[in-house]
C-alpha positions in Angstrom: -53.4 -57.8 -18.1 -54.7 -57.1 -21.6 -58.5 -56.8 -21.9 -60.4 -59.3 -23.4 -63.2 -59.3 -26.3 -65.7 -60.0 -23.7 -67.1 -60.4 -20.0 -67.6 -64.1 -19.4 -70.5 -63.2 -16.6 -72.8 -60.2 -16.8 -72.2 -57.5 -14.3 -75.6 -57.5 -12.5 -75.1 -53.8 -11.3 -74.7 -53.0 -15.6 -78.0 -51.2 -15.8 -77.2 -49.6 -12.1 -74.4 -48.4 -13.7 -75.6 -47.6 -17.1 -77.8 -45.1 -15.4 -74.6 -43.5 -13.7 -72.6 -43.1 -16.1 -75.5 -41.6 -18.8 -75.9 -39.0 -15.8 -72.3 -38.5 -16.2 -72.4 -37.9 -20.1 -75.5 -35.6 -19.9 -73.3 -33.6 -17.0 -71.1 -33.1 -19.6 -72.9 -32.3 -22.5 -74.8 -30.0 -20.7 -71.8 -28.1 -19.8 -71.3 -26.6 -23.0 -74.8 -25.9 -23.3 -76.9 -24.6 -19.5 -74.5 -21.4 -19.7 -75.2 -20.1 -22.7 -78.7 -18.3 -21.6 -76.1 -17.0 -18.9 -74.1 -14.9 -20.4 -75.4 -11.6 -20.6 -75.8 -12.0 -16.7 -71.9 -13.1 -16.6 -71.2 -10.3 -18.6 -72.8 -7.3 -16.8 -71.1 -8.9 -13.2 -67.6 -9.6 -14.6 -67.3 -6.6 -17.3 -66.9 -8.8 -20.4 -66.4 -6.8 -23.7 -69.1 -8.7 -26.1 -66.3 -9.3 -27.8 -64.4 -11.4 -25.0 -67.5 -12.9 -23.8 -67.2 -16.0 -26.8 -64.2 -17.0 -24.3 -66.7 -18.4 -21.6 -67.7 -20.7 -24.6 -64.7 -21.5 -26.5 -62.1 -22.2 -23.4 -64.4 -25.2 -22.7 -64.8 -26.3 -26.2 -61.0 -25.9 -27.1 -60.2 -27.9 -24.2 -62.5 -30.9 -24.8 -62.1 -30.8 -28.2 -58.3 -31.0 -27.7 -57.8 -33.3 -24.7 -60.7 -36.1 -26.2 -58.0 -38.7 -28.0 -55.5 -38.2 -25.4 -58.3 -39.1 -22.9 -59.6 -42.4 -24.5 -55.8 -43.5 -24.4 -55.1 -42.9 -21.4 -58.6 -44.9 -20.5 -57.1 -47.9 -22.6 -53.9 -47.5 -20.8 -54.6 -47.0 -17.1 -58.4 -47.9 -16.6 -61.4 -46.4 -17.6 -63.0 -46.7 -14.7 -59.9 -44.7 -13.1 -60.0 -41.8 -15.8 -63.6 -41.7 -15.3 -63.5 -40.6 -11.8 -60.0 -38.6 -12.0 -62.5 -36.6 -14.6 -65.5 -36.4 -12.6 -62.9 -35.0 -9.6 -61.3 -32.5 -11.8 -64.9 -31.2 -12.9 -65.9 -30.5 -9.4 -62.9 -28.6 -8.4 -63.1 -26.6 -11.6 -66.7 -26.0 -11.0 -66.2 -24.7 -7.8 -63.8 -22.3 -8.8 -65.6 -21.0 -12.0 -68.9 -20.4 -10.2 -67.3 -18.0 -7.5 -64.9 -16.8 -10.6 -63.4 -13.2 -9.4 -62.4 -12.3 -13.0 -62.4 -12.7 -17.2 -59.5 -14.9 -16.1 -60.5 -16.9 -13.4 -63.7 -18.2 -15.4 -62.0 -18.5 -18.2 -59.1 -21.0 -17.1 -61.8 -23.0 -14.6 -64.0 -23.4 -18.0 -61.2 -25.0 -19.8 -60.1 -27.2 -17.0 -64.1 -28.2 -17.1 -63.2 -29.2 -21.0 -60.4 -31.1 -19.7 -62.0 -33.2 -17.2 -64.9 -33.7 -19.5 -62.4 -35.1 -22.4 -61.5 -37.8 -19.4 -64.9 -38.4 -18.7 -66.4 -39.0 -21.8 -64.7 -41.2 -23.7 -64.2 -43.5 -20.2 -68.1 -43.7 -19.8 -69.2 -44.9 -23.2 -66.0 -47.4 -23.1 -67.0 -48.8 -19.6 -70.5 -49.0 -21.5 -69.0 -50.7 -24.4 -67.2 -53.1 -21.8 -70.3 -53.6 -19.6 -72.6 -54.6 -22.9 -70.0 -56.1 -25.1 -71.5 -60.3 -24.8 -75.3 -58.8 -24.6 -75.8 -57.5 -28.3 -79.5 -56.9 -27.7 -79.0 -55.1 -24.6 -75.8 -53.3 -26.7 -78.3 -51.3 -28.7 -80.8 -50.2 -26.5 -77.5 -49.0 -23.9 -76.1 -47.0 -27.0 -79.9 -45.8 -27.1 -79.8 -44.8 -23.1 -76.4 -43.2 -24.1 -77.5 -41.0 -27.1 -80.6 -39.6 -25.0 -78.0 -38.3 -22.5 -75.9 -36.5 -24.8 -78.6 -35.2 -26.7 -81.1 -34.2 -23.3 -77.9 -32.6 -21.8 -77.4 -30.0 -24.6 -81.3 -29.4 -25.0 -82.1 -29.7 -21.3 -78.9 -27.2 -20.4 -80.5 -24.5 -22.3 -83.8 -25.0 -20.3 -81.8 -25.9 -16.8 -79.6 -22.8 -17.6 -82.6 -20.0 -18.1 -84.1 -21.2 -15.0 -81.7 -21.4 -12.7 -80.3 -18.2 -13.7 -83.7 -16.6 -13.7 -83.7 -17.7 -9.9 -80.5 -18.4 -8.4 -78.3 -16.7 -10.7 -75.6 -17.5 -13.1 -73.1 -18.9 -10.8 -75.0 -21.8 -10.0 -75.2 -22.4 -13.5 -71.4 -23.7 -12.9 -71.7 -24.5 -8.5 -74.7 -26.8 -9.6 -71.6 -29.2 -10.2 -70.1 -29.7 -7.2 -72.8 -31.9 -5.7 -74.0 -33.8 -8.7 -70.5 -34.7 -9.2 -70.1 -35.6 -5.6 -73.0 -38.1 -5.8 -71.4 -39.7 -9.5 -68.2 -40.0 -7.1 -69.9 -41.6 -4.2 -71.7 -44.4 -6.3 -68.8 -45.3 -8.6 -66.9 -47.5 -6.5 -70.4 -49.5 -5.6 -71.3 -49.4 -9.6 -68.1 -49.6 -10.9 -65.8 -51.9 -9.4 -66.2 -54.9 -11.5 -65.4 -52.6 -14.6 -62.1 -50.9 -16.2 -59.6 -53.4 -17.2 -56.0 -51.7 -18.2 -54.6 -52.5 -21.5 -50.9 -53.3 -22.0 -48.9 -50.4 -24.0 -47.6 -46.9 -23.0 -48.9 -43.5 -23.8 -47.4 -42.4 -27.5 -46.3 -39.2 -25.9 -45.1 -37.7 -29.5 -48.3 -38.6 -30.8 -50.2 -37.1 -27.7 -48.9 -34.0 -28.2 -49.4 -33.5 -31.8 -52.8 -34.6 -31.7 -53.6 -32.4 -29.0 -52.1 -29.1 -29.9 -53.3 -29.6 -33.5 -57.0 -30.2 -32.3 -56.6 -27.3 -29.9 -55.4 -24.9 -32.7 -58.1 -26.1 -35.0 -61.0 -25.6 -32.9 -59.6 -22.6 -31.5 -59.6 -21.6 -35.5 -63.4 -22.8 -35.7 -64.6 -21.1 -33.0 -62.7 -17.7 -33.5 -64.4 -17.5 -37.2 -67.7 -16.9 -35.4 -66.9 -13.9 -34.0 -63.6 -12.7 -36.9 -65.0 -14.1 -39.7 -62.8 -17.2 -41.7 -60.6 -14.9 -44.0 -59.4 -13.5 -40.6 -55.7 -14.1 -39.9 -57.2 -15.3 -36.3 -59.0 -18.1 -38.0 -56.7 -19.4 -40.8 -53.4 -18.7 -39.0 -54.2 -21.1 -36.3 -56.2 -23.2 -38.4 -53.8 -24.1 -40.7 -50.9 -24.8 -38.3 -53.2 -27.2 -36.6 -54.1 -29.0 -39.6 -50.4 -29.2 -40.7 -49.6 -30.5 -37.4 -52.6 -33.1 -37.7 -50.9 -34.3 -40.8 -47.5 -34.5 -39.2 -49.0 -36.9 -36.9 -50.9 -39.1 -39.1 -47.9 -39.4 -40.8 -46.5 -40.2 -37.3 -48.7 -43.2 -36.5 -48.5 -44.9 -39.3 -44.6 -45.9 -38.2 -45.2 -46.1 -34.7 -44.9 -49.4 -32.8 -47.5 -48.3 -30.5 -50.0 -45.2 -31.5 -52.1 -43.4 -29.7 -54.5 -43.7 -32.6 -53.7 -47.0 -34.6 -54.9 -46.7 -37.9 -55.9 -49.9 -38.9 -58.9 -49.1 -36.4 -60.8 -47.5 -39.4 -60.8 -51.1 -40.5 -63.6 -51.7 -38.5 -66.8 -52.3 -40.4 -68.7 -48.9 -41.1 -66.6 -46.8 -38.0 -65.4 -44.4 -40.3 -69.1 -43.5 -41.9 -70.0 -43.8 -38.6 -67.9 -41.3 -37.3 -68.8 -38.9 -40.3 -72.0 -39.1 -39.6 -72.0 -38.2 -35.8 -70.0 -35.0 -37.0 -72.5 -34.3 -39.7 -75.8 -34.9 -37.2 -73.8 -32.5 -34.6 -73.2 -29.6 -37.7 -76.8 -30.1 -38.0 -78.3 -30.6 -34.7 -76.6 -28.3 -32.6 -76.6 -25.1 -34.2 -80.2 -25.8 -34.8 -81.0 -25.8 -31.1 -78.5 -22.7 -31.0 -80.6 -20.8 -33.4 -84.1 -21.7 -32.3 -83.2 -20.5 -28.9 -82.4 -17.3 -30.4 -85.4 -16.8 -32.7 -87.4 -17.4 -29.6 -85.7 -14.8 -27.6 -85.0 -12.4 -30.3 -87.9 -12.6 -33.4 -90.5 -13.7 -31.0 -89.7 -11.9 -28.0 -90.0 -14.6 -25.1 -88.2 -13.7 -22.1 -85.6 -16.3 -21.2 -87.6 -18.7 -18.8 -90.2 -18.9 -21.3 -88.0 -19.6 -24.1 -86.1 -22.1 -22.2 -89.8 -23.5 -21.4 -90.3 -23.4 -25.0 -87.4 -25.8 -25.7 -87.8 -28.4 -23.2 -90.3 -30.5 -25.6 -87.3 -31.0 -27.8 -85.6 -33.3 -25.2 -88.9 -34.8 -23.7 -89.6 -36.1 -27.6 -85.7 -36.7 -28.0 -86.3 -39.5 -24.8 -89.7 -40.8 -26.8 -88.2 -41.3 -29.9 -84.8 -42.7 -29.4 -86.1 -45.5 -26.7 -89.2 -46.7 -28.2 -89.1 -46.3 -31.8 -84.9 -45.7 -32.7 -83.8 -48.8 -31.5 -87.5 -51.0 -32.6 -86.2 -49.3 -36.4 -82.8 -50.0 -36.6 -83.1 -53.9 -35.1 -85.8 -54.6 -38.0 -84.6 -52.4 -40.9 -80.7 -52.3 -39.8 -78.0 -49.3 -39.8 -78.1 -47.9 -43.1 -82.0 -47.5 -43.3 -82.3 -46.1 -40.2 -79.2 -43.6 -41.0 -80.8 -42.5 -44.2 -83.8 -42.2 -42.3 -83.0 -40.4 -39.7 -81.3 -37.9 -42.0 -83.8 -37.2 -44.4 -86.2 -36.3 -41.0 -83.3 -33.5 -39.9 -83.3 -32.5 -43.0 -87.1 -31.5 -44.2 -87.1 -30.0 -40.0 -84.3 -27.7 -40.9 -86.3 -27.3 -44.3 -89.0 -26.7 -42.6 -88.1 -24.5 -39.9 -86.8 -22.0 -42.8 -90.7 -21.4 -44.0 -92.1 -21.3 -40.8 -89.9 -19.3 -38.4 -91.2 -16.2 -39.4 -91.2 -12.6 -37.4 -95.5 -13.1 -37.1 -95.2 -16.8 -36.1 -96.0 -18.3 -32.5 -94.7 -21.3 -31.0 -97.7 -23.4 -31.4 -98.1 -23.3 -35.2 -94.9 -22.2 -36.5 -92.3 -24.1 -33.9 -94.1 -26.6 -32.3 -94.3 -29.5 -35.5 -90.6 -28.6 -37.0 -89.2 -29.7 -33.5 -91.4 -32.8 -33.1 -89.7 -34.2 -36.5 -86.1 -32.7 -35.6 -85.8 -35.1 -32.7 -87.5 -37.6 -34.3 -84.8 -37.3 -37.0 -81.9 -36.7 -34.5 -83.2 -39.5 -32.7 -83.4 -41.7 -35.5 -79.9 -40.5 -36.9 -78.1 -40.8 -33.5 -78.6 -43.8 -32.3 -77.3 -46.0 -35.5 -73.9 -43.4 -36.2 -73.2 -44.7 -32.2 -73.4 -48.1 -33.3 -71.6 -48.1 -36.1 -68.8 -45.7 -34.5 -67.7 -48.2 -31.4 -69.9 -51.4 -31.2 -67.5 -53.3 -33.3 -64.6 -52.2 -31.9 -62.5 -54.7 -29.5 -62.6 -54.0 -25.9 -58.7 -53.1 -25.5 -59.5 -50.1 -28.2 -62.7 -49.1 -26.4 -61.6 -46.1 -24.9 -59.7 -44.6 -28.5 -63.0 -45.3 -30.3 -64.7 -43.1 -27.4 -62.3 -40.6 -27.5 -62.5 -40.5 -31.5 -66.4 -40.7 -32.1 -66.4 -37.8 -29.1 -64.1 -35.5 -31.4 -66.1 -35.9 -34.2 -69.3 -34.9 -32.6 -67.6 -31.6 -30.9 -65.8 -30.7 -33.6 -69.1 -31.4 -35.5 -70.9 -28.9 -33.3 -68.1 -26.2 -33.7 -67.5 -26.2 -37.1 -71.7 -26.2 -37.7 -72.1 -23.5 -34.9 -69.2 -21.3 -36.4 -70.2 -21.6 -40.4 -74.6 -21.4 -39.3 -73.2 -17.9 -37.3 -71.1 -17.0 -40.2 -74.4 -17.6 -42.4 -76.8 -15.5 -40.3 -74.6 -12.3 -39.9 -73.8 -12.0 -43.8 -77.9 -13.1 -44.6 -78.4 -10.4 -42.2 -76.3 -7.5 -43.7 -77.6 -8.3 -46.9 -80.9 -7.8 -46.1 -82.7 -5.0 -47.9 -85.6 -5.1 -45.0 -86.2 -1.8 -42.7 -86.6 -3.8 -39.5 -83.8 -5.2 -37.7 -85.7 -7.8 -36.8 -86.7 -8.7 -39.8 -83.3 -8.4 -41.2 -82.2 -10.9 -38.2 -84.9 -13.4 -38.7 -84.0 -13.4 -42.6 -80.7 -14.5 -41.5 -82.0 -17.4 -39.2 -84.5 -18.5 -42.0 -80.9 -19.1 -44.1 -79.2 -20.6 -41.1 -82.1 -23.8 -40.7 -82.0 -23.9 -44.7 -78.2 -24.4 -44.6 -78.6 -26.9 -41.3 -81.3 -29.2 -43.2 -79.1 -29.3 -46.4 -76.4 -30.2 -44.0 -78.5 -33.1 -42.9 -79.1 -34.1 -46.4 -75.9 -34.7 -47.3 -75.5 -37.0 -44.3 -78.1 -38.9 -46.5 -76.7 -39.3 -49.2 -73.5 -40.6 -47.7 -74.9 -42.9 -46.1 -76.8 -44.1 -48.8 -73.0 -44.5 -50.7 -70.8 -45.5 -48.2 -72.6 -47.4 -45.1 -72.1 -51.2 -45.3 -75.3 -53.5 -45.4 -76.0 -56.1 -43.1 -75.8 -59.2 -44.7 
């Protein structure tokens, strides 16, 4: 039966199962994000070359990135609800196995099964929110608002979950820490859950499935590789470039098919496109900023890794502040576009600022503190109405591609941002003329938040030409 525009009754379990299935998007977002304090541990106990060690990293990024379309399809297709916990049971079994990982290999190939499940998880969750909230329009916004604090906590909150528990328990329960939360997201589905996840009619455009997927994997295996071998590297481009001619291939593909896996006339939808621009453009921005600040904190200012993961967990505490009780107040009196532009134009003077104030004599109090406050404010304010406008408008049958899309724009955001910021450091830092290495270092960081608050600006000014007024 093919899903209709609407639920005639309210679920009375939605909140209930809001809750759950925001636990399950910050599980997931702060997968790419708690291990990343981890690594030097991971490398000393599985004998990583620094070189190899990106692979912990990219495996699970590849493999999201890849799999994301392909999974909001086959939540369309065969019931989000289903996908949702065929994901959640994939990322337990692949957690298991990458926290008592033997090898290079064996972490490696359980990190991008992780990616995998996640890419079935994602887009399923926000289209069984979209489903659950889709006659409420007042209750819509302030899910959306629940849902953009998850993502957001689960990448700040993994860099402070992953310093401490590898501080005290070790790396590997950076990954085992998994098993049981997914085990309790398992156990309350079915209560949560079972009213939600209709099936569309269609089949799976298996052509298009596998176009789309190897071309995103090739491209963000590109992205990611120019961190570490540079983007005139035949590494980078080689890859690159074959995914982005396959990408064209099959655009060119579903515009003549009968039954896409993306349809095209989706970007129809009022302000989805912009919408989905500006997700990528606040993840360019946002994510390597977080990246970078962890670093200055370890590196220029010397804090050992449970204080600088200490350091960090403001970020997410003003993240939940600002994008409950002032994000969603904003955008219901002064609508999308304002609060976009907004939004931006706070990222943007943070990463500004940042660029003055992260200096090798600074402290955290004076020269870190204020920058981070308006960041989130900014990323809160930025967040919530490039949600909206990427899948609130978006008919319930189509729910699960919209997830799957607006998910690949914000990880293919964060790559592409993460790889060009690291890019930016290491050739500010060669050209340094300073004595100290650290100085030399912190000059490159000073260009990296410059670069991520321009990027921010330019979301702006897009937004200012492109998104759609309310009348």
């Amino acid at each position: 039966m093919s899903a209709q525009n609407s639920i005639s009754q309210p679920d009375r379990n939605r909140w209930k199962a809001l809750v759950l299935l925001c636990f399950a998007n910050f599980l997931v977002m702060m997968d790419s994000a708690i291990i990343q304090i981890a690594l030097p541990s991971i490398q000393e106990d599985l004998g990583y070359s620094q070189e190899n060690l990106q692979w912990v990293m990219s495996s699970f990024l590849i493999f999201f990135g890849g799999f994301l379309l392909l999974g909001g399809r086959l939540a369309d297709l065969f019931g989000n609800r289903h996908i949702f916990n065929l994901g959640v049971t994939t990322l337990i079994i692949s957690s298991l196995f990458a926290g008592i990982a033997w090898s290079e290999i064996s972490l490696n190939a359980s990190r991008a099964v992780q990616g995998l499940s996640s890419a079935l998880i994602a887009p399923a969750a926000l289209s069984l929110i979209m489903i659950l909230f889709s006659s409420h329009a007042k209750e819509m916004g302030k899910a959306l608002a629940f849902w953009g604090l998850s993502g957001a906590a689960g990448g700040a909150l993994g860099i402070v979950l992953g310093g401490v528990i590898t501080e005290f328990l070790g790396w590997r329960w950076t990954l085992l820490i998994y098993v049981p939360l997914g085990i309790i997201v398992l156990i309350l589905s079915p209560k949560l859950l079972q009213k939600v996840g209709r099936k569309a009619t269609g089949r799976v455009d298996y052509l298009g499935a596998i176009l789309v997927t190897i071309s995103s994997m090739l491209i963000v295996y590109g992205i990611v590789t120019a961190e570490h071998s540079g983007w005139q590297s035949s590494n980078t481009l080689i890859p690159f470039l074959i995914g982005a001619i396959l990408f064209i291939v099959f655009i060119m593909a579903q515009s003549k098919i009968k039954e896409p896996l993306l349809p095209l006339n989706i970007f129809k939808t009022p302000n989805l496109a912009i919408g989905n621009v500006s997700v990528f453009l606040i993840a360019a921005s946002w994510f390597p900023l977080v990246y970078i600040l962890v670093l200055y904190l370890q590196q220029v200012l010397m804090l050992s890794p449970f204080v600088a993961a200490m350091a960090m967990l403001p970020m997410p505490i003003f993240m939940a502040i600002f994008m409950i009780m002032i994000a969603e107040k904003v955008m219901e009196k002064f609508g999308i576009k304002r609060t976009l532009i907004a939004g931006f134009i706070l990222l943007g003077v943070a990463g500004i600022l940042f660029s003055q104030t992260a200096t090798v004599s600074g402290n955290y109090w004076t020269n870190v503190l204020l920058a981070s406050l308006i960041a989130s404010l900014g990323n809160a304010l930025a967040y919530l109405p490039a949600t909206t406008a990427s899948v609130s408008k978006v008919e319930s049958d189509r729910s699960g591609i919209a997830s799957g899309l607006y998910n690949t724009f914000y990880q293919i955001g964060s790559a592409v941002g993460l790889a060009v910021i690291v890019a930016i450091v290491g050739a500010a830092t060669n050209s340094s003329n300073a004595q100290s290495p650290v100085v030399a270092l912190n000059e490159g960081f000073q260009q990296a938040f410059l670069w991520m608050g321009i990027i921010a600006l330019v979301g702006a000014v897009l937004a200012i030409t492109s998104v759609r007024s309310r009348k």
